[in-house]
N, C-alpha and C positions, 0 to 999 in steps of 0.2 A: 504493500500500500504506500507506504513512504518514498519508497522507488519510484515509483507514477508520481508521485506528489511532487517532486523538485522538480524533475526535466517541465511537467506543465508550467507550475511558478514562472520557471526562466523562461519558458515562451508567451506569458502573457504581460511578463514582464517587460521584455523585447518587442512584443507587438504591441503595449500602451506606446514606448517609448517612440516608438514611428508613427503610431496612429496621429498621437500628438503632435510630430513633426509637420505628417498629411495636412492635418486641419491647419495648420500655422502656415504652411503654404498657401491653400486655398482660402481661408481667410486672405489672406496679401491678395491674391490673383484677385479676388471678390471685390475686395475694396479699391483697387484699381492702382495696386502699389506696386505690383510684379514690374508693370514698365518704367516706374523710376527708379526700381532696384537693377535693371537691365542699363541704363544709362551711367550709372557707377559701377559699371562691370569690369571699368579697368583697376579702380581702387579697392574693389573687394579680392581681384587676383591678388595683388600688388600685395595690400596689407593681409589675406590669408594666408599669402605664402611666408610672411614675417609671424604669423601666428602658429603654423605648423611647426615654422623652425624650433621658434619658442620650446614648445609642447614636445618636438624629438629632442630637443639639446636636454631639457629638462628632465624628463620623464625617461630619458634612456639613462642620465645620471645617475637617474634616482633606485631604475629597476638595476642597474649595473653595480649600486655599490649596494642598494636594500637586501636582493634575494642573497647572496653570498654573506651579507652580515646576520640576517637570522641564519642562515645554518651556521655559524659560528657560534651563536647566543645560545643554539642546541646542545653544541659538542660538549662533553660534562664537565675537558675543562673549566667552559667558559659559563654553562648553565646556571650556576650561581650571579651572574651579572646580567642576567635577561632582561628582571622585572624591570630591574635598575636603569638600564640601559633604554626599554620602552618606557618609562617615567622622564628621562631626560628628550627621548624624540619625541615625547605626549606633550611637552612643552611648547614647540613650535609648531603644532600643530592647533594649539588652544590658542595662540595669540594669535590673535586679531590678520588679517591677510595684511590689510593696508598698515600696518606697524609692521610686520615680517619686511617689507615694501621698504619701508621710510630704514627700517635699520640696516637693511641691506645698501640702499642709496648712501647713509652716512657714511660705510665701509666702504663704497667698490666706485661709489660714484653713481651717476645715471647713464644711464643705457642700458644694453644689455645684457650684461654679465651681471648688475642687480637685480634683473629681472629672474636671469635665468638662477643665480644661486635661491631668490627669494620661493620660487615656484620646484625649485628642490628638496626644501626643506619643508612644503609644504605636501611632498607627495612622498615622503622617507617613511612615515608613520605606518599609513594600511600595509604597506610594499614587507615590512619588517616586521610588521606583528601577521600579517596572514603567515607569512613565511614558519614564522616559531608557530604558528597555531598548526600548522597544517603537518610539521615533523613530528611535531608534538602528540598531536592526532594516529599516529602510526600505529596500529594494534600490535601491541606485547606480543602475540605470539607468530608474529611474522620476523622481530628482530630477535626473535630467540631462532625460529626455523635456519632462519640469515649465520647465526654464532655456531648453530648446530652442526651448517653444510663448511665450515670453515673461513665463508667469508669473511676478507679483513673490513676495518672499518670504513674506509673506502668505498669498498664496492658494497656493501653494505647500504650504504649512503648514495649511489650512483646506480644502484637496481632495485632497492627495495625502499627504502625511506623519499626520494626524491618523485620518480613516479608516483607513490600511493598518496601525495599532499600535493601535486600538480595544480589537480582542481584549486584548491584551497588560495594556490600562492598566484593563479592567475586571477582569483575572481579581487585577492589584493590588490594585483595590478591594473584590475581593469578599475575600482574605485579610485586610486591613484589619478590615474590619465583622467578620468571623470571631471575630479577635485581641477586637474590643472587645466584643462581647457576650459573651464569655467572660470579659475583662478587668472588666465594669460588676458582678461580684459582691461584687467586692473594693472597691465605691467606700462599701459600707456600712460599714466600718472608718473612714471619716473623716466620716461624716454624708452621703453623698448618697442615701441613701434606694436602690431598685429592690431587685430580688428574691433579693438576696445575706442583705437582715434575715429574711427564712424560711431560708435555708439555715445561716446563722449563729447564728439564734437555736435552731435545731434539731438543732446540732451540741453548743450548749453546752449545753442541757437535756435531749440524748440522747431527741430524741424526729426518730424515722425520717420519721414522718408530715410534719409542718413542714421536715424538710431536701428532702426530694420535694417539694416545695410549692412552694420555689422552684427545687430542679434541673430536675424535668422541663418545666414552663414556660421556665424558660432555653435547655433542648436545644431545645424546639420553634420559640421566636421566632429561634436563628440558623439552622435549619431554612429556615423562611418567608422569612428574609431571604435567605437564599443561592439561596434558589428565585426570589424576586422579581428578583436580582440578573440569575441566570442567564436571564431571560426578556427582561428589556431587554437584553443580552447578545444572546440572540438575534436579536431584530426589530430593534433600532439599528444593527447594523454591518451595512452593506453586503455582499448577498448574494456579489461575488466577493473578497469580502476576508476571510467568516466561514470558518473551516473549518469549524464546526457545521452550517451548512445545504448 
């Protein structure tokens, strides 16, 4: 029962999340905004692709130094310094975006190495803790089967502990990416450019047109991405280990 129960969740989950996009289009097309979003068709290229970048520089930092630091915070070494360790990243995660924003400007300057440390620090947290949740999660009698057949720890870790928490440590990564393409509109408040300058700029000249310009582009790139996410998601994790497939 429980089995049927999540793979449905995630697709109605998935299918609100575009439904909502649907309607958000065609509202615009209804209202007669699609053709002045098409006339800024060169600034929402221009400034999405400064938004993408954002979101890869960031978000690959973040999945590049998060997933390898929880399986650190596992190993028994280091086990003892876990909690510790997710209380200090739960820090920058509770403060405030636009203060994460402001204190990274004071350090790095404006542009966009503030943006992109400040939108790192804000996607380090889910990346780290799904990671330790999902090694953590390993059922005892698979790493006993693992110590039984000779396995060192290593391979241990690289055939049985890392496949069986895949799920776990992608659905971190995917609230990560979520967090920051939502998070990269605010990095136009310190100079990094992407498509927060139409939404900003269309808020302080009260014109609807240029603030849709860059929200609805913004809803669809974390759209794409969550989709893209969810499909390596899919095919990467080992059919008896997915509960999707």
């Amino acid at each position: 029962m429980a089995d049927g129960v999540l793979p449905m969740l995630t697709r109605l989950r998935r299918n609100g999340v575009h439904l909502a996009v649907f309607l958000l289009g065609a509202w615009a097309w209804a209202g007669g905004l699609l053709p002045g979003l098409l006339e800024k068709w060169d600034d929402i290229a221009f400034l999405g692709w400064q938004h993408i970048e954002l979101v890869a520089l960031s978000g690959g930092a973040a999945i590049l130094l998060g997933v390898p630091l929880g399986v650190l915070l596992t190993r028994p070494r280091f086990r003892r310094l876990g909690d510790m360790a997710l209380q200090v990243l739960n820090v920058g995660a509770t403060i405030p975006t636009l203060a994460v924003l402001a204190l990274a400007m004071s350090l790095l300057g404006i542009g966009n190495g503030s943006a992109i440390f400040a939108l790192f620090v804000a996607s380090l947290l889910p990346i780290v803790s799904n990671t330790m949740a999902g090694l953590r999660a390993v059922p005892p009698h698979l790493l006993e089967a693992a110590r039984g057949m000779g396995l060192s720890a290593r391979h241990t870790l690289l055939q049985v502990e890392l496949p069986n928490s895949l799920f776990v440590i992608y659905t971190g990564i995917r609230t990560a990416l979520a967090i920051n393409v939502g998070t990269v509109p605010l990095a136009f408040l310190i100079g990094g450019g992407g498509l927060g300058e139409l939404i900003f700029t269309g808020i302080a000249l009260n014109e609807f047109g240029t603030m849709l310009a860059g929200a609805i582009p913004t809803a669809l790139l974390a759209v794409l991405i969550d989709f893209i996410m969810a499909q390596l998601q899919f095919w990467t994790i080992p059919r008896g280990v997915n509960p999707l497939r």
